[in-house]
N, C-alpha and C positions, 0 to 999 in steps of 0.2 A: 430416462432413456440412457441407455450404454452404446459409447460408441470405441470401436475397439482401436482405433487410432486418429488423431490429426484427419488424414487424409479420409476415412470415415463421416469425420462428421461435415467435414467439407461438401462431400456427397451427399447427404440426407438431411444436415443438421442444419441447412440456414435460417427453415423457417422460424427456429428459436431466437436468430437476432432480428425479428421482425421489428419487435416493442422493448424499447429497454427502458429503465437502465437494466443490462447485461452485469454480473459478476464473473470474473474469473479469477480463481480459489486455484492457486499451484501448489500442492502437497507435497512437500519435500521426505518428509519423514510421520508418524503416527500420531505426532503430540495433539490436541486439543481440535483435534481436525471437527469431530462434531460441534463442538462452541462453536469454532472458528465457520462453521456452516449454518447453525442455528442463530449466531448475530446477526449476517448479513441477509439471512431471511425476514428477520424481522427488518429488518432497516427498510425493507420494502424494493427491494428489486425483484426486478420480474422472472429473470431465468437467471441461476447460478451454473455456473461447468467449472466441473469439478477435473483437474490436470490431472491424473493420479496415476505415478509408477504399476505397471504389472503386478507388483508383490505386496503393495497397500491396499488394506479393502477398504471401503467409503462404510462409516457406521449404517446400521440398519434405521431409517426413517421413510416417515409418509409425507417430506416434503415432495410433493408433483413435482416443485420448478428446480428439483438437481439434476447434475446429466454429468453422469462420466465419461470423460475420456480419456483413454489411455495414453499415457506417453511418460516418456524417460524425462524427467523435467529436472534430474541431475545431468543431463547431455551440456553442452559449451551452445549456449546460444538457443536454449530450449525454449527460455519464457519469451525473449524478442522473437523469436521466430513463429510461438503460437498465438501471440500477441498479433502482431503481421498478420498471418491469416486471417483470424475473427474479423479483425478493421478493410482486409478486402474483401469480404462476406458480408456484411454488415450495412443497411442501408447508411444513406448520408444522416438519417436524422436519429440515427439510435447511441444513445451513449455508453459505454463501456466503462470499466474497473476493473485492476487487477489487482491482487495482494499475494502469499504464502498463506500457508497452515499457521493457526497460533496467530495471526495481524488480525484487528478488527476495525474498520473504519468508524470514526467518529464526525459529525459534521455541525456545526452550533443548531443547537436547540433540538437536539436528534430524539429527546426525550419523546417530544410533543411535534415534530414535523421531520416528516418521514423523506428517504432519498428521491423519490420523484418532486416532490414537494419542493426539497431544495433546489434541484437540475432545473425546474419550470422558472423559477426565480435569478435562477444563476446567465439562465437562457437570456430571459428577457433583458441583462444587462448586455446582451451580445458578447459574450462567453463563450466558446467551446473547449475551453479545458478548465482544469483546476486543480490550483499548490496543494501536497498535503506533505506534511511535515510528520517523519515517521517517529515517532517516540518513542524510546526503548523500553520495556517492562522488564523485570527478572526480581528471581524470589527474595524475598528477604532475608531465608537461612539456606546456604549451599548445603548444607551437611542434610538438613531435612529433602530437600528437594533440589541434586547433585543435576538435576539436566537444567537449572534455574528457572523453571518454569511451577508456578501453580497461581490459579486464578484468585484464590479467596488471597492471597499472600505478596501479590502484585505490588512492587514500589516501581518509582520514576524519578527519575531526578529532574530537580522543581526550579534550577539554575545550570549556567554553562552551557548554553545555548548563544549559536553567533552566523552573522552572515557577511558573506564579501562578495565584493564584485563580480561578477559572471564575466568575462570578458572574450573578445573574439581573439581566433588564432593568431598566431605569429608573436615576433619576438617585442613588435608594439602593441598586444592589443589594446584596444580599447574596452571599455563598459557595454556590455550591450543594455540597451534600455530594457528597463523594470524585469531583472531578472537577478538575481541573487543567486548564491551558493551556501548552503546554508549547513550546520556544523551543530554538535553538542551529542549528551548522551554517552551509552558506553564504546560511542565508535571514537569519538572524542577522549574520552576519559583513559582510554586502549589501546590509544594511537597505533601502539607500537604493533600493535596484532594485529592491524587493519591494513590492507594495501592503500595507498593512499586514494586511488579511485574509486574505492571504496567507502571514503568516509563519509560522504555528503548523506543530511538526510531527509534532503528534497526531492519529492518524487512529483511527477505529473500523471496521477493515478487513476484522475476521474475523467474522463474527454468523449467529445462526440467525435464518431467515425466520420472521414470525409475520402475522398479520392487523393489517391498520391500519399496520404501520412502515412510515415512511418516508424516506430519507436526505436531509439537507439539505446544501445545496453550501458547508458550513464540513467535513463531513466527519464529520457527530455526527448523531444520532439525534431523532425524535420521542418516542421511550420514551426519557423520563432515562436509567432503568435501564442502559439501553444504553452510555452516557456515562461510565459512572463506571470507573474504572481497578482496582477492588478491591471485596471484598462486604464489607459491616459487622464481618465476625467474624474475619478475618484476609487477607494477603497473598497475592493470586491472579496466576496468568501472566500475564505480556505478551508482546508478539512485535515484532518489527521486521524495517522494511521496508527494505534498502542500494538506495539509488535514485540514477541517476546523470540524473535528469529536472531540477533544479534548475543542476545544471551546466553541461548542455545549453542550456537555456532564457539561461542567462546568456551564454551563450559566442555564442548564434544570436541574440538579440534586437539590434535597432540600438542601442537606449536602452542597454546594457549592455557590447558585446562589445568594442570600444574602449578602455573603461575599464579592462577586468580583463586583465591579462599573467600570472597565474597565480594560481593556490587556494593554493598552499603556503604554509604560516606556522609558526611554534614550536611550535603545537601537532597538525600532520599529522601520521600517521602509517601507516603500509600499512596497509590492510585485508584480512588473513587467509582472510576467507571461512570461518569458522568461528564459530561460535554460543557458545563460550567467552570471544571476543574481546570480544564484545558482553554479556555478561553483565560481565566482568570492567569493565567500562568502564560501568556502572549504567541498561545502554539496552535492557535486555528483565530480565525479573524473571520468575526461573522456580518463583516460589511457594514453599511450606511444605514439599509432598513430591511432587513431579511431577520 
């Protein structure tokens, strides 16, 4: 289904967040946008909406559960603000996801048990959200593939990864309990090209809808609860996101693309495309018995 705005599918489109888990896919520009649609189809979610600029067409497929909707998701406050929507549309028990174009979610053992699969398990620990740690992708030779983007060619860096204290406002804050701020990657490595509110690369991506939440543009929640990467009583999933939106941005921006002749360092390494990779390497935590 095509809806030709936000306020579009507001109108017509709820009954698609009936059953989730829901995707929501923001397309900023043309790169990998089919992969990037054809991953989280298979991961097994139920309906994907698809964010998509006026001027980007959505590749031709016979996936049933895509849905476009139009909207400027280069605007100041586009994806919080579509994000917002969906979660007051949205029953209490449906859960949602968002990513860009080019990001694919990964969750342990995704091989062999699929995103409902996980959400049912994550559920029953009394969960309604979940950490994922976005992890940079970009190509291994700029000169071959100048936007740092190609799938077969995918590195990651395999160290330089770090977390700090999350803390509450003012000039004492304190710690806020089991929430972190977490660091590494080429947002790290590029400090210097990153605004600094920018560099974190903990997201709270996967959540179930409730009344009153609301997402703010650090990427974390109105409900603490929501924020916190683990439940008081033991060690719960995480998930991660291989995003090649950081590389991009690096590689396309004036301020940036001059400077950098490539990502490679001592510590690259291929990226696999598999969910063992990523556990082995301390960047998605697949809990106690899941």
């Amino acid at each position: 289904m095509d809806f030709s705005s936000p306020g579009a599918f507001q109108a017509s489109g709820a009954s698609l967040l009936a059953k989730g888990p829901v995707a929501l896919i923001f397309i900023e520009d043309p790169v990998e946008i089919a992969a990037t649609i054809d991953h989280h189809a298979r991961a097994g979610f139920r309906q994907i909406l698809a964010f998509t600029p006026r001027d980007i067409e959505l590749p031709a497929t016979d996936c049933d559960i895509l849905h476009r909707i139009t909207c400027d998701t280069h605007a100041d406050g586009a994806l919080v603000q579509a994000v917002n929507g969906i979660i007051d549309q949205s029953p209490e028990t449906t859960w949602l996801y968002y990513c860009y174009n080019a990001e694919f979610l990964f969750h342990p053992f995704c091989e062999s048990r699929n995103i409902r699969e996980m959400i049912a398990f994550h559920s029953e620990e009394r969960r309604d959200a979940m950490l994922c740690y976005v992890v940079d992708l970009y190509a291994s030779d700029l000169d071959r593939f100048p936007d740092a983007v190609c799938m077969d060619h995918a590195m990651m860096d395999r160290s330089g990864y770090y977390a700090q204290a999350r803390k509450t406002a003012g000039p004492d804050g304190q710690p806020r309990e089991r929430q972190l701020d977490f660091f590494g990657g080429l947002r790290w490595r590029f400090e210097e090209h990153i605004p600094v509110k920018r560099r974190k690369i903990d997201r709270i991506a996967l959540f179930r809808a409730t009344k009153g939440l609301r997402l703010n543009d650090d990427h974390t929640f109105n409900i603490e609860e929501y924020n916190t990467f683990t439940c008081p009583w033991h060690h719960n999933l995480t998930a991660a996101i291989a995003s090649f939106r950081t590389a991009k941005a690096l590689r396309t921006n004036p301020g940036s693309m001059f400077d950098i002749q490539s990502f490679m360092w001592h510590n690259s390494t291929r990226f696999e495309w598999k969910s063992q990779q990523l556990m082995d390497l301390g960047l998605m935590e697949p809990g106690q018995w899941f």
